[in-house]
C-alpha positions in Angstrom: -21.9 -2.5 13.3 -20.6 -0.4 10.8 -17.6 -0.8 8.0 -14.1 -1.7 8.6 -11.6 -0.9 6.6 -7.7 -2.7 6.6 -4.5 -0.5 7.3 -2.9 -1.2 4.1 -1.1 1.1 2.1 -3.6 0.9 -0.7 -5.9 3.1 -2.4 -8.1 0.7 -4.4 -8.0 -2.4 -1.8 -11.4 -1.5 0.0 -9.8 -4.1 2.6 -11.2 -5.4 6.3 -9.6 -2.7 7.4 -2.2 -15.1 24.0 0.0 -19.5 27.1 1.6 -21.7 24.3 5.1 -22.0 25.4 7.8 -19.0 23.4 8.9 -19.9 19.7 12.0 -18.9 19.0 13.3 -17.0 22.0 15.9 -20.1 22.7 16.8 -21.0 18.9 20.4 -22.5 19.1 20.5 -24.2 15.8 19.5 -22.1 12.0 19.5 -23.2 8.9 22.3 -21.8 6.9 21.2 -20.5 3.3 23.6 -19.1 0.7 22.9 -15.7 -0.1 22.4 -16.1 -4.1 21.3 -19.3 -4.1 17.5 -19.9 -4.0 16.5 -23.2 -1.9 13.5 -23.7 -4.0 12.8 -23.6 -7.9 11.1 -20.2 -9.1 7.1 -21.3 -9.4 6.1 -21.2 -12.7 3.8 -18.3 -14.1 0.5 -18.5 -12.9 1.1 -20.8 -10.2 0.4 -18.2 -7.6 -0.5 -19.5 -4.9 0.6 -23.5 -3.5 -0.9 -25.2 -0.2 2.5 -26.4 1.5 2.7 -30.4 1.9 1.7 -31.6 5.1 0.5 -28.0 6.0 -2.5 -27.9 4.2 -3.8 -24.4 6.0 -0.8 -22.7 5.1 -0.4 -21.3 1.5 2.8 -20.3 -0.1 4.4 -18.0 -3.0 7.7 -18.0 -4.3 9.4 -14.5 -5.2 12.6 -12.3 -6.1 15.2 -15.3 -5.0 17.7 -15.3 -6.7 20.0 -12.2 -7.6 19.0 -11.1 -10.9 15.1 -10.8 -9.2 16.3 -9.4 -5.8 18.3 -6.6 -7.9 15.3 -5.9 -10.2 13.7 -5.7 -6.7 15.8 -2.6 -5.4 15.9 -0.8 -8.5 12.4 -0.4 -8.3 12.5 1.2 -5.3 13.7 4.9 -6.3 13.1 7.3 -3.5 10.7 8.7 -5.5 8.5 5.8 -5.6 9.0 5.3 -1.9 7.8 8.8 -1.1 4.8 8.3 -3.7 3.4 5.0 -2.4 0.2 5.2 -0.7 -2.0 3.7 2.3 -5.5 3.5 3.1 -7.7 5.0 5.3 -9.1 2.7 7.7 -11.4 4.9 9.4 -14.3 4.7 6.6 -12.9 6.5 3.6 -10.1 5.3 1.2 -7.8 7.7 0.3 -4.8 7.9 -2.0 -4.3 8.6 -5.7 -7.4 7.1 -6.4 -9.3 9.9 -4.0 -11.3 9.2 -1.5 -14.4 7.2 -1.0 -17.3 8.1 2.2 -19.3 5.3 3.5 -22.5 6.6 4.0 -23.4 7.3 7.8 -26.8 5.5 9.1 -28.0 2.4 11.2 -26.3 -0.5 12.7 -24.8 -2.0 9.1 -22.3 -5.2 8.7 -18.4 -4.6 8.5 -17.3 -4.7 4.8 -13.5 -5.3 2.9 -11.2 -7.6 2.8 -12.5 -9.3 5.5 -14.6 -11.8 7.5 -15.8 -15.3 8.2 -18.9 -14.2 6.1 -19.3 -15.6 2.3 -17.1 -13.0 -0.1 -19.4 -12.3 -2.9 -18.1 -11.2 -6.6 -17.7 -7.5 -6.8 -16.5 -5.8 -9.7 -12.8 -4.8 -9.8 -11.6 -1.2 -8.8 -9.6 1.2 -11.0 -6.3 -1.0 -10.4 -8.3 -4.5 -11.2 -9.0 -5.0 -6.8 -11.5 -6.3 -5.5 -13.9 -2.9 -4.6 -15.2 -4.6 -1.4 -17.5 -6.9 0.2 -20.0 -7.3 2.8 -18.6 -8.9 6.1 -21.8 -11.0 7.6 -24.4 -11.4 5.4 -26.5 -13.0 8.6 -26.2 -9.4 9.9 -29.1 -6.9 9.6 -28.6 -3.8 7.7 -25.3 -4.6 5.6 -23.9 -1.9 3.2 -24.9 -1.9 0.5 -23.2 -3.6 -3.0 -24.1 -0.2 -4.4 -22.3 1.5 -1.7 -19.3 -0.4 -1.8 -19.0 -0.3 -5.7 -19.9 3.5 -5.8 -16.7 5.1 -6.4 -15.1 6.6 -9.7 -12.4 8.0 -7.4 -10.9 11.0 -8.4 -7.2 11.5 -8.4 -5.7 13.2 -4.7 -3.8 16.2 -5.4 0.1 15.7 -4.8 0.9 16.3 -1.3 -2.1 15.1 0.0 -0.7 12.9 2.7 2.3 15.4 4.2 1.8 16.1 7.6 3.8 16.2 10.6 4.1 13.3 12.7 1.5 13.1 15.7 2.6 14.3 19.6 2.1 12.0 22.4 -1.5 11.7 23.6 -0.6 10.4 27.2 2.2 9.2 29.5 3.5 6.4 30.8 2.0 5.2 34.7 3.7 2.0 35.0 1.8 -1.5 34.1 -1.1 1.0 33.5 -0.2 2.5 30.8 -2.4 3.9 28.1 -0.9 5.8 25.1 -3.4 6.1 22.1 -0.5 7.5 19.5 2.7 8.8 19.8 6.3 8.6 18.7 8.6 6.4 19.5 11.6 8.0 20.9 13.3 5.2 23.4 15.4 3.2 20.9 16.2 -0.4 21.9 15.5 -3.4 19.9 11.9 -2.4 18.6 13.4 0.6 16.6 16.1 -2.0 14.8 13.1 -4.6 14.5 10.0 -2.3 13.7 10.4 -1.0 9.7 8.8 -0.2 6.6 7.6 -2.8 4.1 7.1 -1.0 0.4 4.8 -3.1 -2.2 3.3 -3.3 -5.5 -0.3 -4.6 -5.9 -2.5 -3.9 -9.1 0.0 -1.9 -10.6 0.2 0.9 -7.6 3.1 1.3 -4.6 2.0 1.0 -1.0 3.5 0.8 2.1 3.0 -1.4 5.8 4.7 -2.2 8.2 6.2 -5.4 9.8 8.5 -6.6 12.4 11.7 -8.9 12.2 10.8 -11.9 15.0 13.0 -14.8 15.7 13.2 -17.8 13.7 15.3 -20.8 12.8 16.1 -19.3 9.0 17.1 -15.7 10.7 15.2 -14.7 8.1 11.8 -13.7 9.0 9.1 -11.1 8.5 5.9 -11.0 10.5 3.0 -8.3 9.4 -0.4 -8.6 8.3 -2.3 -10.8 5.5 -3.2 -8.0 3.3 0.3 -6.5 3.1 1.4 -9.9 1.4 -1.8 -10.9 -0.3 -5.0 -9.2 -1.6 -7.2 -11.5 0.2 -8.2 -13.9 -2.4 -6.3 -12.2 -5.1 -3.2 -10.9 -6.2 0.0 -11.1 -4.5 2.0 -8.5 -3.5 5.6 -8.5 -5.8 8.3 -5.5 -5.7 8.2 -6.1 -1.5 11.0 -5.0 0.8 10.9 -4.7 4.7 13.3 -1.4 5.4 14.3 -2.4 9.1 14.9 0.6 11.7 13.5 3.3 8.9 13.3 6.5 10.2 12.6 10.0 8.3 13.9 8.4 5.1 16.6 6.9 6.6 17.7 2.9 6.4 20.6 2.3 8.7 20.0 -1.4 7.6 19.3 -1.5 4.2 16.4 -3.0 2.6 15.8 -6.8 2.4 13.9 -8.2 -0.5 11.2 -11.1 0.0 12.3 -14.6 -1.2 9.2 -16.5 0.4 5.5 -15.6 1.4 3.0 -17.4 3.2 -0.4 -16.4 4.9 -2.9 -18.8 6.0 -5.3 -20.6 4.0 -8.1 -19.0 5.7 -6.9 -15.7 4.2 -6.3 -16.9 0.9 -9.5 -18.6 0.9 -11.8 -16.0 1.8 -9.8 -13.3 3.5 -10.8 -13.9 7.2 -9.7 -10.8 9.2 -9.4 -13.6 12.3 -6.6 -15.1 10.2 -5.1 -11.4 8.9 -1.3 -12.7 9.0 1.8 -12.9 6.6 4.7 -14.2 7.2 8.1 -13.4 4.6 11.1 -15.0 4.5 13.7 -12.6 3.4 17.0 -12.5 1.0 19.9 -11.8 2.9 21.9 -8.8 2.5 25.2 -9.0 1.5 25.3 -12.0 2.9 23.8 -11.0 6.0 20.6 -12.6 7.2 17.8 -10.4 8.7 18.0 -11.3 12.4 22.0 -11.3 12.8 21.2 -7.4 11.2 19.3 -6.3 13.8 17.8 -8.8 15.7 14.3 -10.2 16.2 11.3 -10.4 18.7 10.2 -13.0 20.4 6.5 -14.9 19.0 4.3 -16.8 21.0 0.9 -18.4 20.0 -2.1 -19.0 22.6 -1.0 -16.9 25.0 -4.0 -15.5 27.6 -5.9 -12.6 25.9 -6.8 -9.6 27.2 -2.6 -8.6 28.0 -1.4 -5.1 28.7 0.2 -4.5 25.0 2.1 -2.3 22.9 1.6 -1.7 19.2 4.0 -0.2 16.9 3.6 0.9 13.3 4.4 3.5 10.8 1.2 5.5 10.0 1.1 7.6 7.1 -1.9 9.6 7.6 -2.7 12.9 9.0 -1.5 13.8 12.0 1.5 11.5 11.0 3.5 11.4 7.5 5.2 7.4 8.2 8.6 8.8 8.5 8.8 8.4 12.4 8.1 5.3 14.6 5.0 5.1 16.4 3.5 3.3 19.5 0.1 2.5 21.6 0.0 0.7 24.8 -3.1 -0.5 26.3 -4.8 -3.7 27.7 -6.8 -5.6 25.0 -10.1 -6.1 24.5 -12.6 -8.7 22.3 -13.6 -7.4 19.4 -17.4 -6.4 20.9 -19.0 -6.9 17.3 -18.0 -10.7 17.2 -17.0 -10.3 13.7 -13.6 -11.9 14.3 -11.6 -13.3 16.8 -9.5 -10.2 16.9 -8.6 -8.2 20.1 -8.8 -4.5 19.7 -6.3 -1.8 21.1 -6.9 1.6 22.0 -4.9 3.5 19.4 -5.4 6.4 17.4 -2.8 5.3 14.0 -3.5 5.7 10.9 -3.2 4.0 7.6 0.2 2.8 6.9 0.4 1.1 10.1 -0.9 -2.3 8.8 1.3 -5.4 9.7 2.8 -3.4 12.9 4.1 -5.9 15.6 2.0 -6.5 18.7 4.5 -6.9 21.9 3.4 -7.9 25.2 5.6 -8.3 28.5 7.5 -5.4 26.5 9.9 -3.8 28.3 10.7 0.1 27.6 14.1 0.3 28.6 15.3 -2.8 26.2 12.8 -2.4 23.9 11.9 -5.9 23.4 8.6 -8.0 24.1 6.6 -11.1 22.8 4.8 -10.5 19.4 1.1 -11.3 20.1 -0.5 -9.9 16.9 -0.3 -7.3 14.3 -2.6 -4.1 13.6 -5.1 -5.3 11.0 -7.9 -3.4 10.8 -10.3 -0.3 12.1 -14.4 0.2 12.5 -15.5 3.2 11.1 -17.4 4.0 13.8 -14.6 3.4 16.8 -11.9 5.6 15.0 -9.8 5.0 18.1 -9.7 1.1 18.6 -7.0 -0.9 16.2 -7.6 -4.5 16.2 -4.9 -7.4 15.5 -6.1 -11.2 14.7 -5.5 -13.5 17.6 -1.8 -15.4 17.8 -3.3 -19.2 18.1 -3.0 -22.4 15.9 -3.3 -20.8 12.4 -0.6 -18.5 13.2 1.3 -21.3 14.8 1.7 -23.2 11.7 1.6 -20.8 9.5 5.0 -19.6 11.7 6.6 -23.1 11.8 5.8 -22.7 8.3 7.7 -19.8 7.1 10.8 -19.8 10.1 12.6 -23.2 8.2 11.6 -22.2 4.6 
């Protein structure tokens, strides 16, 4: 087993990178929520992080909700911090303005980041005060070593590092068959509306993710992965907006600032790629919530694994740049190291792609499906197999959760 590295946008996060019945597809009654008007007091400083009563696996953080913070919010975001925040290279190096980092090749070693049922071990803090990495297993022979993982005085990337063009379709469609390893999206239909960008600060640096809007009683909601919301068991993200239907810089939909987040406790905890999930509950825009914008997919928990599925995402690395929508489609497999409870997907994207919904029973020509999972993280030595945690009772709470907050 070698390193895995999460799809974050980060440079210095050295990250772990389905037959429940339908939530949400038949919602008839939502919650109405004033658009300036925050249904929850602001948490004071340095109450980061609060287990939700009666949900004690589901941990919470309270930002941007009322108008003064959502402005601040989308100020930040200048186009020239959008086009200057940076992702990570799952694939065994990190990359970004920090440089980039090579895990040294060699035998069978444990999977290292954010990730993992595995003890987390103290390791000194990277240039922008993240956790540097930690060993996965430590039951596993072989592991990387601390002095691997805390090698790096990274460099600074020169400007321009990460433009390049998007990538070109690596296969074609053959019915419930179907195997396409990374290529744009070009069909329309609810997944472009639904499928955006999500931009974020952690440790002082801009990164980018990406998320879906999925059905909820709020209208509200924002599924992508754990580490775009939370650094494992640190930081949480703040400046974050999800930037529906984005496509070569532009936002037909505006951008929507976060008001809520919640990721499992199992993530806060210890950062279990297994539990790899965030869920945001966004301001409204101008008085108009998320879902009546454009719409949400469908989420289902439990559902049999194994599923022909299609994953969707906005990578940022070469061959792609993140300005185009792109998808893989594939049956699922177990993740054959049993680090997690993850299934893996054959699917050549890159870093940026993190939080990027997981449809199955997705249908081309509407463009809709049943979000199973998110894209999560990548082996370093299987650059072409993404893997996304499992949709069961974690994810199921953490959902019921974040669709009424």
């Amino acid at each position: 087993m070698t390193p895995s590295l999460p799809l974050l946008a980060t440079a210095s996060l050295v990250a772990g990178l389905l037959c429940a019945p339908m939530i949400g597809a038949t919602a008839t009654e939502h919650r109405q929520q004033a658009a300036d008007t925050p249904t929850q007091p602001v948490q004071p400083a340095g109450k980061a992080s609060v287990a939700v009563p009666g949900r004690p696996d589901v941990v919470e953080h309270m930002t941007a909700p009322g108008t003064s913070d959502r402005r601040r919010v989308l100020s930040y975001w200048t186009p020239r911090r959008m086009a200057g925040a940076v992702p990570i290279d799952p694939l065994g190096t990190v990359t970004g303005m920090l440089g980039r980092l090579t895990i040294p090749a060699g035998p069978p070693r444990a999977a290292t980041g954010m990730s993992g049922r595995p003890t987390r071990p103290t390791a000194p803090a990277g240039p922008l005060g993240l956790t540097a990495g930690i060993p996965r297993q430590p039951t596993v022979p072989n592991r990387l070593s601390k002095a691997a993982i805390e090698m790096a005085k990274w460099p600074a990337v020169p400007a321009g590092h990460r433009v390049a063009p998007a990538g070109e379709a690596r296969g074609h469609l053959r019915g419930s068959a179907a195997r396409i390893s990374g290529a744009r999206w070009n069909a329309g239909g609810s997944v472009a509306r639904t499928t955006g960008r999500v931009f974020l600060t952690l440790g002082g640096t801009d990164f980018v993710c990406s998320a879906s809007s999925v059905k909820g009683a709020n209208r509200d909601l924002v599924v992508t992965a754990g580490h775009c919301v939370k650094d494992g068991t640190g930081a949480w993200a703040d400046n974050w907006i999800f930037v529906p239907g984005y496509d070569a810089g532009r936002q037909p939909y505006g951008q929507f600032t976060a008001r809520r987040m919640f990721v499992a406790g199992s993530w806060s905890r210890s950062a279990d790629d297994s539990h790899d999930v965030g869920m945001v509950a966004v301001n409204p825009r101008n008085g108009t919530h998320l879902g009546d914008a454009v719409g949400g997919q469908d989420i289902t928990f439990g559902a049999p694994r194994g599923r022909q599925t299609y994953g969707f995402g906005f990578p940022a690395d070469s061959p792609y740049n993140g300005e185009h929508l792109v998808y893989c489609a594939g049956s699922l497999r177990d993740d054959p190291n049993d680090q997690t409870n993850d299934q893996g997907l054959r699917c050549d994207m890159t870093a940026g792609s993190s939080g990027g919904p997981w449809l199955s029973g997705f249908d081309p020509a509407t463009g809709r499906g049943t979000l199973t999972s998110v894209s999560s993280f990548k082996y370093s030595d299987d650059r072409r197999t993404m893997y996304g945690p499992y949709f069961g009772e974690s994810a199921k709470q953490l959902y019921a959760t974040a669709q009424n907050s």
